[in-house]
BADO-960962 format. One record per residue (C-alpha): x, y, z; residue in three letters. Coordinates in steps of 0.001 Angstrom, whole numbers, plus 524288, in hexadecimal, padded with zeros to 5 digits. Layout:
<nodes>
XYZala ...
</nodes>
This chain:
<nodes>
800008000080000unk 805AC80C0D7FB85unk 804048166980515unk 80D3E824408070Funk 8091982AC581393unk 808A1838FF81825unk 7FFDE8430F81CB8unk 7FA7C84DE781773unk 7F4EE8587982421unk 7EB6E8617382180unk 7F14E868CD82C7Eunk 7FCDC869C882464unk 7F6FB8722A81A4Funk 7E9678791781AB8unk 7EA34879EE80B8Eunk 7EC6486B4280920unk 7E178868F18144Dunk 7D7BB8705980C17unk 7DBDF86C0E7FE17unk 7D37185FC4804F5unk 7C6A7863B7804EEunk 7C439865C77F66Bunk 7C22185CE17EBB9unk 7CC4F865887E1D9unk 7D618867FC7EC47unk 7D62A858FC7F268unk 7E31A855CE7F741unk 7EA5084C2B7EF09unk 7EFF38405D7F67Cunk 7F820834A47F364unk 7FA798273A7FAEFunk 7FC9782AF48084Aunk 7F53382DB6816E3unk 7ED9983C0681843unk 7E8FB841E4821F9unk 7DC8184A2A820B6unk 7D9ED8569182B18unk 7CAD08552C82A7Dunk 7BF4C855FC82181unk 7B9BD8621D81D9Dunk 7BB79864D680E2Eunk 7B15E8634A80334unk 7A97C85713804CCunk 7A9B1849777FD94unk 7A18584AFE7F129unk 799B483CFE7ED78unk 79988833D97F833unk 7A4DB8284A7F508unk 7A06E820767FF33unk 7926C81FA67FD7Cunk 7902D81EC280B8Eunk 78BE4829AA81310unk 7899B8376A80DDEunk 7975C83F1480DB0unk 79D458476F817FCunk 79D77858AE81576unk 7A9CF8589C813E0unk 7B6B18515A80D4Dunk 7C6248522280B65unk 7CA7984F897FDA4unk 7D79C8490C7F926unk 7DA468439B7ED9Eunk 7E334838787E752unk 7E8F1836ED7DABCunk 7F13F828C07D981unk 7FD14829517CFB1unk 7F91E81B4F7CB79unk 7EE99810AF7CD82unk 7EEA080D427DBD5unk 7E3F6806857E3FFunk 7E0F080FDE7EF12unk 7DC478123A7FD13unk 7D78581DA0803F1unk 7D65381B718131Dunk 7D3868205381FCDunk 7D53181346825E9unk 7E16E817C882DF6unk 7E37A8167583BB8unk 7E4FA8252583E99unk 7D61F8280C83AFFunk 7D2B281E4784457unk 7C44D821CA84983unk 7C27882B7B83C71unk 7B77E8294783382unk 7BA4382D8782407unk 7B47F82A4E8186Aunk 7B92E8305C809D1unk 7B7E5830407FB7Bunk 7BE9D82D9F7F029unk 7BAF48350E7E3BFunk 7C0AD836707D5EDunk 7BE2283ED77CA68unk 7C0EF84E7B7CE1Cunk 7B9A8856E17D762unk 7B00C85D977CE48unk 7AC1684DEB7CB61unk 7AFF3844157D63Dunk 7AAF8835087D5C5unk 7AB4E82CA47DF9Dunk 7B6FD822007E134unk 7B19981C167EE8Eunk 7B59D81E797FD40unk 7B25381A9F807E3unk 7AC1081B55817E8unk 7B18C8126F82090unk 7B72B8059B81A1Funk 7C43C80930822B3unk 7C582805C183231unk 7BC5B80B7F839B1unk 7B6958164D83217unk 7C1798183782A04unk 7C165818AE81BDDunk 7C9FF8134380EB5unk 7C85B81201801E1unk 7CF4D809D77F63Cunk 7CCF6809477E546unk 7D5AD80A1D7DB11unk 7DC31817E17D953unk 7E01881AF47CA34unk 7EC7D822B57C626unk 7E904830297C408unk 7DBF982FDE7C9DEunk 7D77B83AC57D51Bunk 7D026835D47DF8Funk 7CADA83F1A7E936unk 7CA0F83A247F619unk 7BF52841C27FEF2unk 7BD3483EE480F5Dunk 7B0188459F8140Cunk 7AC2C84656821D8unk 79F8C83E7782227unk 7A28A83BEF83034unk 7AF088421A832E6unk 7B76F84EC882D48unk 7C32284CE283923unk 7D0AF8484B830FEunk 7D66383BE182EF0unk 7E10E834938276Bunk 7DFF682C0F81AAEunk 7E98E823F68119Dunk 7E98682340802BCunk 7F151815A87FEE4unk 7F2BC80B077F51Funk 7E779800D37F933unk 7EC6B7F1EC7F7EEunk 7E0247EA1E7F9ACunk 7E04B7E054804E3unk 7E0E27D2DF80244unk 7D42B7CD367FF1Aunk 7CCBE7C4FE80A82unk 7C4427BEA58045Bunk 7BD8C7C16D7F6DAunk 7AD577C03F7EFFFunk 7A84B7BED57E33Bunk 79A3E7C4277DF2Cunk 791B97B9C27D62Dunk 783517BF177D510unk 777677B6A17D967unk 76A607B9247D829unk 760FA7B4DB7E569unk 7540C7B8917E42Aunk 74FCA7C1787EAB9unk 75B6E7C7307EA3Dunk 760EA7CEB77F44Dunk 75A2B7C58C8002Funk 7650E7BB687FE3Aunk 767477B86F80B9Eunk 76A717AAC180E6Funk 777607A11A80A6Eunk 7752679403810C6unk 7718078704809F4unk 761D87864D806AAunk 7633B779357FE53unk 76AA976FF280939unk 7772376F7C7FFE0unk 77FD87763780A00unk 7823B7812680000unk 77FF778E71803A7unk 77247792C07FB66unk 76F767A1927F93Bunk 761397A53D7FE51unk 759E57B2567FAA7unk 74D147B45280122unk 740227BAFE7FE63unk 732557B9F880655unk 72DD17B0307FC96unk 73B3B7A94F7F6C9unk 744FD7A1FB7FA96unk 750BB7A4117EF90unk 75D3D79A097F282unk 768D6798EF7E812unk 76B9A78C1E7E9F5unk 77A4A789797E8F8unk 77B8D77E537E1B1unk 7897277EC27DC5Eunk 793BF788137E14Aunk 7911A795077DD98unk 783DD791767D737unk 775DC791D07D9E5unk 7681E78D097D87Aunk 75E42796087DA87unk 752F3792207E34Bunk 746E779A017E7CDunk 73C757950F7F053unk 730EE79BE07F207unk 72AC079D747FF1Bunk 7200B7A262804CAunk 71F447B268807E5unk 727C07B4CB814F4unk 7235A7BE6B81D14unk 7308E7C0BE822E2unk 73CB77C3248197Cunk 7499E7BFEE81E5Funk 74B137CFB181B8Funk 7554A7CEC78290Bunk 75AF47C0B7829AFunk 75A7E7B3D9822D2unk 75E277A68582B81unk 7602D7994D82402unk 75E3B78AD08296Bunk 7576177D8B82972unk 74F9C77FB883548unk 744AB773828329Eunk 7516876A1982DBBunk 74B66767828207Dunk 756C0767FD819F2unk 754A97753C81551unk 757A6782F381C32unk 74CF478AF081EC1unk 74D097995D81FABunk 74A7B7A49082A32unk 745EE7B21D82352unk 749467BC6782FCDunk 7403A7C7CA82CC1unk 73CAD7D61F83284unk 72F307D207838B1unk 72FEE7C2FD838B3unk 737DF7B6448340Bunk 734067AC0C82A2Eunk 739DD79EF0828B2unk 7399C7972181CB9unk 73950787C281F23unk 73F24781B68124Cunk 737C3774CB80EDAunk 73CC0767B380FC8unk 742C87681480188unk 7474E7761880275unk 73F20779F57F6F1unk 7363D782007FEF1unk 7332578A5F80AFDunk 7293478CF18163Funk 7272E7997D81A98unk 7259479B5A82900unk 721B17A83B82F00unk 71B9E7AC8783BB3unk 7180A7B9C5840CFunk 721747BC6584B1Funk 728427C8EB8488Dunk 737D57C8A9846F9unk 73F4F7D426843C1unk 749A27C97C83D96unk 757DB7CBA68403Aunk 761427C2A883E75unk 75C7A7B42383D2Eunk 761D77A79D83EF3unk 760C77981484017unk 764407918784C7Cunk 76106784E785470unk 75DB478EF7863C8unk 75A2A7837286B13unk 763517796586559unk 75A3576FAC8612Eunk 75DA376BF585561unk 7558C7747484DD4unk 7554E78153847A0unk 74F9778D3684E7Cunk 7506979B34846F9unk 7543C7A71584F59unk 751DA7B64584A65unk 7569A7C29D85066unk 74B0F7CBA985300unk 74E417DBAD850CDunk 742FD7E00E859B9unk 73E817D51186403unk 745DE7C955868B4unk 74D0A7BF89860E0unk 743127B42885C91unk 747357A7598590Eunk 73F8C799EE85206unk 741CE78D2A858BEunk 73FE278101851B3unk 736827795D85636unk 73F9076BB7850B6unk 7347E76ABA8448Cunk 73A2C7755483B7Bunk 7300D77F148429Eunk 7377978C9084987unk 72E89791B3854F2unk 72ED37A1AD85727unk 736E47A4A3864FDunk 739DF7B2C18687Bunk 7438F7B57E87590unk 74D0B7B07087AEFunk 758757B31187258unk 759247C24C87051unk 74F917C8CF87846unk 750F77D71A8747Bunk 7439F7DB7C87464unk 747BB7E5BE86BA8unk 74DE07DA6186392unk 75A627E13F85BD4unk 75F897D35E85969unk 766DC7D2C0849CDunk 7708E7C7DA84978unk 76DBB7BB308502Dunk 7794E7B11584E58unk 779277A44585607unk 7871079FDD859B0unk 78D9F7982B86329unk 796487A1B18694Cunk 799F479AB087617unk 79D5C78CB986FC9unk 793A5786E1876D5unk 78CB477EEA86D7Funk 77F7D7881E86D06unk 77D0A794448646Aunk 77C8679F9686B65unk 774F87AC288650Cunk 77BD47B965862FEunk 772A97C52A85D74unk 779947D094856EEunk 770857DC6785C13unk 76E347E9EC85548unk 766427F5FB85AF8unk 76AE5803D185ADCunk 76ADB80D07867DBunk 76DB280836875AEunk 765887FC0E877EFunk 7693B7EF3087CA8unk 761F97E7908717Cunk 76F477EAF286888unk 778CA7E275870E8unk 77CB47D5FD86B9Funk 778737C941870E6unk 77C8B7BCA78738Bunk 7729C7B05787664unk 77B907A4E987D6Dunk 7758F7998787A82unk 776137930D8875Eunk 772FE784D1882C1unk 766E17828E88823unk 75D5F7898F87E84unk 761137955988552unk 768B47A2DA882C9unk 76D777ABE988A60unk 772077BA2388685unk 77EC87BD3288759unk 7846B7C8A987E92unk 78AB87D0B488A9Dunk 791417C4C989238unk 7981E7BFDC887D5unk 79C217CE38880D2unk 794537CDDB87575unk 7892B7D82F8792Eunk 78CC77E2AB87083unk 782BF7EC9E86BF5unk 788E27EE0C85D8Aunk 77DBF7EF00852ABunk 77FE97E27D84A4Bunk 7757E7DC91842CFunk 77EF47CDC384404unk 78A747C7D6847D9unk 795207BE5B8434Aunk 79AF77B2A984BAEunk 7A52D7AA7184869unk 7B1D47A61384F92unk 7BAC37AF6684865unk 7C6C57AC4484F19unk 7C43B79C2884E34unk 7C5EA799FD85C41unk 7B9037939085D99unk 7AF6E79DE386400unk 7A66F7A78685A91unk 7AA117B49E85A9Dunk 7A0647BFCB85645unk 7A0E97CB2484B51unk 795507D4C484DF0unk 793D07DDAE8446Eunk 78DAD7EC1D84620unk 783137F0AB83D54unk 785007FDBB84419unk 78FFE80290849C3unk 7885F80BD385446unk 7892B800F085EE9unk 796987FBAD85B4Bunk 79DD57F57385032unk 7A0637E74084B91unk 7A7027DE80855C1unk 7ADDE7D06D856A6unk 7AD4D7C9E8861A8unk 7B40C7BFA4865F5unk 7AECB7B2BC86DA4unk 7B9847B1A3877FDunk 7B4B97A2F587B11unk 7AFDE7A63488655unk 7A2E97A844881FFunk 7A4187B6B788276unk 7A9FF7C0AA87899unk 7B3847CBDE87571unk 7B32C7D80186BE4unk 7BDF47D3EE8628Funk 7BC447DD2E85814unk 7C6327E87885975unk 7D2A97E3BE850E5unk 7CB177D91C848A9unk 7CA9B7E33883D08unk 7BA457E34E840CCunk 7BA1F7EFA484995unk 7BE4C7F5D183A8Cunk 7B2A67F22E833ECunk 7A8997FC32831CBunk 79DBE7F726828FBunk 793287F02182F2Eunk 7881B7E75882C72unk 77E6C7DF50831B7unk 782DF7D11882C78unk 78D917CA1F83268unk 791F37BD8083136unk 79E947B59983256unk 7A3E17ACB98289Dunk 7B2A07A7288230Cunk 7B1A27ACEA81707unk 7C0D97AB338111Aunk 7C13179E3F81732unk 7CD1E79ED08213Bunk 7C834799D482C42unk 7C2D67A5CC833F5unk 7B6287ACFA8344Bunk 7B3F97BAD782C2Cunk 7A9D87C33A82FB1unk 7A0907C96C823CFunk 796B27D2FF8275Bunk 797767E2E582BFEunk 793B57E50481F79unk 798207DB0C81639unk 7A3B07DA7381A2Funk 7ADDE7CE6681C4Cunk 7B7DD7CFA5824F8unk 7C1AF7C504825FFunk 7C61A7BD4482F21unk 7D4AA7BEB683206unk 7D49B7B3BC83B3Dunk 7D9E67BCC284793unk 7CD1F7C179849FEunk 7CECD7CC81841B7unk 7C90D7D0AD834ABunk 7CB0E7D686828D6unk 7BF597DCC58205Cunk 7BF807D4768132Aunk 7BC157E13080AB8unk 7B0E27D92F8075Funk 7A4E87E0718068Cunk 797607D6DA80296unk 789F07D93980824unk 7860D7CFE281347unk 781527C47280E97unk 77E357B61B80FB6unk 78A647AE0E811ECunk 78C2A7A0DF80C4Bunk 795F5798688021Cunk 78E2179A637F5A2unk 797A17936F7EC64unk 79BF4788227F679unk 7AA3478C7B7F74Bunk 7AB8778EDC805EAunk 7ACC079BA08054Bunk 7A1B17A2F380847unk 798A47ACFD80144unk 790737B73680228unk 7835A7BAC27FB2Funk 783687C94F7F6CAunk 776E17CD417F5D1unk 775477C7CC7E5ABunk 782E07C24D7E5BCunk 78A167B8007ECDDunk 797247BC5C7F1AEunk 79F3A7B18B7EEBAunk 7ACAD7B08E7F8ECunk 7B82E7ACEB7F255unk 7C0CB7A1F77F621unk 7CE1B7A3117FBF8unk 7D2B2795527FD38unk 7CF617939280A39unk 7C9BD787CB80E26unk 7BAB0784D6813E6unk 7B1B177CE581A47unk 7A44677F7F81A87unk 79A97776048221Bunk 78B7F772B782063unk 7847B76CCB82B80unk 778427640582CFAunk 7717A762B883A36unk 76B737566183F80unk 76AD8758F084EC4unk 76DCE766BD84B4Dunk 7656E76FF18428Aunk 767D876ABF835B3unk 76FCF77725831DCunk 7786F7767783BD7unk 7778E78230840D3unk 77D1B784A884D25unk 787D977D2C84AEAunk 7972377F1784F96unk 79F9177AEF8442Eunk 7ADC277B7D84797unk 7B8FE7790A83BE5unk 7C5807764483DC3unk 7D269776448362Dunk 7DF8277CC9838B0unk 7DA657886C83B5Funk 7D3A878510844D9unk 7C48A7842984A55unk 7BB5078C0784292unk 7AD5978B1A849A0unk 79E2E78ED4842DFunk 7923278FC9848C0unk 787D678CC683E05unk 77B90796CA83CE8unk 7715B7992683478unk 76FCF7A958835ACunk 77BB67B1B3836EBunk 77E4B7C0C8833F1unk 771237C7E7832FEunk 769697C46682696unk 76E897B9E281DEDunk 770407AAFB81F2Aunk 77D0A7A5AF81CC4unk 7816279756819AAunk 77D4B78CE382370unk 78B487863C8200Eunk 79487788FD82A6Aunk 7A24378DFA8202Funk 7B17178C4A82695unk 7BDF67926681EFDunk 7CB5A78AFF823D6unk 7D2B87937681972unk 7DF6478AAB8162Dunk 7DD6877EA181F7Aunk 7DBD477250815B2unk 7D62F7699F82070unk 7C97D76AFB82B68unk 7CBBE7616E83576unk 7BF6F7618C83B0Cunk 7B269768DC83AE6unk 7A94A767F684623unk 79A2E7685E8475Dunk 794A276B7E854C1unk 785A476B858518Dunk 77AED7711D85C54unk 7769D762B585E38unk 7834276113864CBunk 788177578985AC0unk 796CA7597E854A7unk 79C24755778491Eunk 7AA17756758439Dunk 7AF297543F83710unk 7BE99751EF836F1unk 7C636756D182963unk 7BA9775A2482267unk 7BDBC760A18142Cunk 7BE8376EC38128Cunk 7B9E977715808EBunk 7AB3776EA380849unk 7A0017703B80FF4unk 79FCA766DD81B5Aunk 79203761D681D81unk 78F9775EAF82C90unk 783807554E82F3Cunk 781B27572983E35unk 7877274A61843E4unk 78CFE744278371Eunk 79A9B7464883D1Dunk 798FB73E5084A79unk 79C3072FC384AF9unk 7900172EF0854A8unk 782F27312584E93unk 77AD273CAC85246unk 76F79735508597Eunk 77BC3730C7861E4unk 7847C73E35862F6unk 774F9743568644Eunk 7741773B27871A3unk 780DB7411887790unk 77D367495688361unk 7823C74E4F890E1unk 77A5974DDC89CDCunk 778BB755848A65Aunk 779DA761DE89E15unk 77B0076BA48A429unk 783C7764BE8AF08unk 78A5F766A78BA1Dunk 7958675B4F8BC7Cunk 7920D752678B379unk 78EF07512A8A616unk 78B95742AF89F25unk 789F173F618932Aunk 77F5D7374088B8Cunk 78389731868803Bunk 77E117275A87567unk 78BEC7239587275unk 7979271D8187AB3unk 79EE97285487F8Aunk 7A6A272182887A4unk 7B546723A288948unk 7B42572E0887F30unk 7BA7573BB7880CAunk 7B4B57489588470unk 7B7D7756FF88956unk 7AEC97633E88D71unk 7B16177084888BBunk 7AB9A77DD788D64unk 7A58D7850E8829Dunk 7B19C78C02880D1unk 7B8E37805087BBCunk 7C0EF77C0A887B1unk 7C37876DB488B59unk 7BE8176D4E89AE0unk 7BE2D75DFB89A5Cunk 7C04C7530789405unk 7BFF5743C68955Eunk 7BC43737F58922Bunk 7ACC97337E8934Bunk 7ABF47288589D88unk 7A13A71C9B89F0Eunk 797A8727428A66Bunk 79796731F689BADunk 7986C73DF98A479unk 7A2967485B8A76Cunk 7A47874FE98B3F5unk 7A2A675E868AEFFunk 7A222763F38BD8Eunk 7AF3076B1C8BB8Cunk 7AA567737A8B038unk 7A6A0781698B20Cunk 79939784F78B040unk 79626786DF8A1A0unk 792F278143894CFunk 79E567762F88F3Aunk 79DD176B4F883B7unk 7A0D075C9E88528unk 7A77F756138794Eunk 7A7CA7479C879EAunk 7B2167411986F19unk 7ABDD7338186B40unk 7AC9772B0985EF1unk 7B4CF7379C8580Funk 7AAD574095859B2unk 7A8AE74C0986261unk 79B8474E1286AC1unk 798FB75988870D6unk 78D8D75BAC87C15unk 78BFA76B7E8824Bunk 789F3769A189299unk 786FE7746F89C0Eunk 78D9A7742D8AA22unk 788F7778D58B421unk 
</nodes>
């Protein structure tokens, strides 16, 4: 980067200071660092920046490059630290000036730089106004050398119908292939992909909904026909549509409870195998739809979110305390001073109950943020958290990190995320160039990549939020763009992605813990059906392990309680998982494993269908420490009165396999 620094005061000459505030007697400048007195010349003519209306005043300068150079004009320096700017860049001559570009805030902070393709001979006036501030400040002209690219897209046009209401990417035909679904109150339109990177286009009329899914769209087989059925979230009610038998057509079923939707999602609440739906509620409490065990979902309202006031946007079940249960966190957004803004978390306390606990365990922030992103970003087995502001007048974005302990710390100052100043209302977290750690896409469309230190850098990647999902079957993953799919290009790096089918479990799987491991160690997943704010994203669960050539094994812990593991299973292929198809036991068997009594206080035993006998087994606390271990004698029980109070898993090790049982001590 060519760059030849010095300073030019205004204090220095009062001439030279106001040869700036006119277009015809702009100060010429070459590379270098300036330093501008303050802001009170002739104003910006058209608006470069088509944001905002311009400030009353400007400082001119202009540049003329003695050959063809690509160039940047910035205020991203650490002297204007706390400054806001914003400028344009003009060509032509002042009786007839057109706009180049500029630019608002793209720098740090509010900060501002710009970069195109300067030609030899060419003048380009350069003009700052004072839309919100005429005190001085510094800025740099130099020779821009673009960063190395992160990760690249490529546009190919597709046409849903309706268009613009595409806003699912999950599998509708039971092929394990994400599908591309576009609603409309009386169609259901599904590009079927069929071979990678093609489609069949399907619609399948439906009856008239009275509730669009105008504010979010959930995905999932909740009657286990075979075929997912769909949750339309609208602005005075919700409407699910029960896909038939074949998958060929759809029941519409309405009621007239009214739900200001939010955010919606799939999720087995009570752990009983079957599908409940859960949707955030703007004005009352949160309601929820438990599954009666016959495909039919039952109104409930309370009891998870009780704002009366609602102000609930982003519900994401997760299990943030490795606990084996999915606990509820709701990103909150109101304006003013009022408590129904803070962010909540619902522990899931294992025994169909939930208990509030945002402030004890530090994530009770009142930041307006319509959703939130959790993954373990640093792969040391715990799920971190990425809320993302909508507004910035409560706060900005924040990462926090899950210290283990079941509590959390604001990590966010020197992860490159306190620097990002668009914002958004979708957020989700995804691998998207493969290597093994989790990038965050959201605030706006953006991506910002994982570095793998638990910092990030911003992709210069700028598509609207969409549905995520692998359109082409590559293992990388795309996005839909409004009436294009954004295809992601590969890198080289290596992929698993993995497609499960319940038995004991909800037949999507979700809820699941799927852990991967290779030499870079444990990647963990929790599957869900309803992240970000709007869309639905694939139901298949997608790993990157960049340049490792070999998974050694890939774990299943389902909410039945069941396990599976798969030892050296190929890469690059989607891994199908049939609950209990990995156990040497079968699952009527595994099914009959269970601990009594539970809770305890000195003494748990354990009921098995199968010898156990002389086999091996340890108990770990649910933050992954060994307190005992042993071998399982004639009587089947272990003395537990030396454990502390809390919540700890049993793992017994018998024909190969692993079988793991949740107790409670007292």
């Amino acid at each position: 980067m060519k760059k030849i620094t010095f300073f030019t005061l205004c204090i220095a000459s009062i001439s030279l200071c106001m040869a700036q505030d006119l277009c015809e007697e702009a100060l010429g400048v070459d590379f270098g660092t300036y330093s501008v007195g303050g802001i009170d010349g002739e104003p910006a003519p058209e608006n470069c920046i088509n944001l905002f209306n311009n400030g009353e005043a400007g400082e001119w300068y202009k540049f003329v490059p003695q050959q063809d150079y690509y160039l940047e004009i910035s205020t991203d320096l650490a002297v204007n630290t706390g400054k806001d700017t914003r400028f344009h860049v003009y060509v032509g001559n002042c009786d007839d000036l057109t706009c180049l570009g500029g630019d608002e805030d793209s720098g740090n902070n509010l900060l501002s730089k710009f970069h195109f393709n300067a030609t030899q001979g060419t003048t380009y006036f350069i003009v700052f106004d004072n839309k919100w501030s005429s005190e001085g400040f510094d800025f740099e002209i130099s020779e821009y050398v673009a960063p190395e690219t992160l990760i690249a897209f490529e546009a190919s046009v597709i046409n849903p119908m309706p268009p613009g209401n595409t806003l699912g990417a999950v599998d509708m035909t039971g092929d394990f292939l994400d599908d591309i679904v576009s609603i409309a109150a009386d169609n259901v339109n599904i590009l079927e992909q069929t071979t990678p990177g093609t489609f069949n286009e399907i619609n399948i009329p439906t009856s008239n909904a009275p509730f669009i899914p105008s504010w979010s769209f959930a995905v999932a087989d909740f009657d286990r026909n075979g075929f997912n059925d769909l949750l339309y979230g609208g602005g005075a009610g919700v409407t699910f549509m029960k896909a038939s038998s074949d998958g060929t057509s759809f029941t519409e079923i309405s009621d007239d409870q009214f739900v200001f939707s939010q955010r919606s999602n799939f999720v087995d609440i009570n752990k009983d195998g079957h599908l409940d739906a859960f949707v955030c509620h703007d004005w009352e409490p949160n309601v929820y739809y438990l599954n009666d065990g016959f495909g039919n979902l039952v109104f409930n309202q309370g009891g998870l979110g009780d704002s009366e006031q609602g102000g609930n946007y982003g519900s994401i079940w997760v299990d943030y305390d490795n606990d084996g249960d999915l606990d509820l966190f709701i990103a909150k957004c109101r304006g003013g001073n009022t408590e129904i803004k803070i962010n909540q978390m619902h522990r899931n306390n294992g025994d169909g109950t939930f208990s509030e606990v945002a402030e004890e365990i530090g994530l009770a922030d009142p930041i307006q943020t319509w959703s939130s992103a959790w993954a373990d970003f640093d792969n040391n087995g715990f799920m971190d958290v990425f809320v993302g502001a909508s507004s910035f007048e409560d706060g900005s974005h924040k990462l926090m990190y899950n210290n283990g302990d079941g509590t959390f710390t604001d990590f966010t100052t020197g992860t490159g995320i306190e620097n990002m100043m668009s914002m958004g209302t979708e957020n989700v977290a995804y691998d998207f160039n493969n290597d093994g750690y989790v990038d965050i896409y959201g605030i706006g469309g953006r991506i910002l990549i994982n570095n793998g230190d638990m910092t990030f850098t911003d992709a210069q990647i700028d598509i609207p939020n969409g549905p995520v999902g692998d359109f082409n079957n590559d293992g990388f993953l795309d996005i839909i763009d409004y009436d294009k799919i954004q295809y992601n290009q590969p890198n080289g790096n290596n992929w698993l992605k993995v497609a499960l089918v319940g038995t004991e479990s909800n037949i999507n799987g979700i809820g699941a813990r799927i852990e991967v491991i290779s030499a870079l160690g444990k990647q963990i997943r929790d599957v869900k059906a309803g992240i970000g704010f709007r869309y639905m994203n694939s139901l298949n669960t997608h790993f990157g392990i960049g340049e490792d050539t070999e998974i050694s094994k890939v774990i299943v812990k389902w909410p039945s309680g069941i396990v599976d593991e798969i030892s050296n299973p190929d890469f690059n292929k989607t891994l199908v998982v049939e609950e209990g198809s990995f156990l040497s036991v079968n699952k009527t068997a595994y099914k009959n494993l269970s601990l009594y009594p539970n809770p305890a206080t000195e003494v748990i035993h354990i009921n098995s269908a199968f010898n156990i006998e002389g086999e091996k087994y340890e108990v770990f606390s649910i933050t992954g420490q060994r307190q005992i271990s042993g071998t399982i004698q004639q009587a089947s029980s272990i003395q537990i009165d030396r454990l502390s109070s809390g919540i700890y898993f049993l793992k017994v090790y018998a024909n190969g396999k692993v079988f793991q049982r949740k107790f409670i001590k007292e």
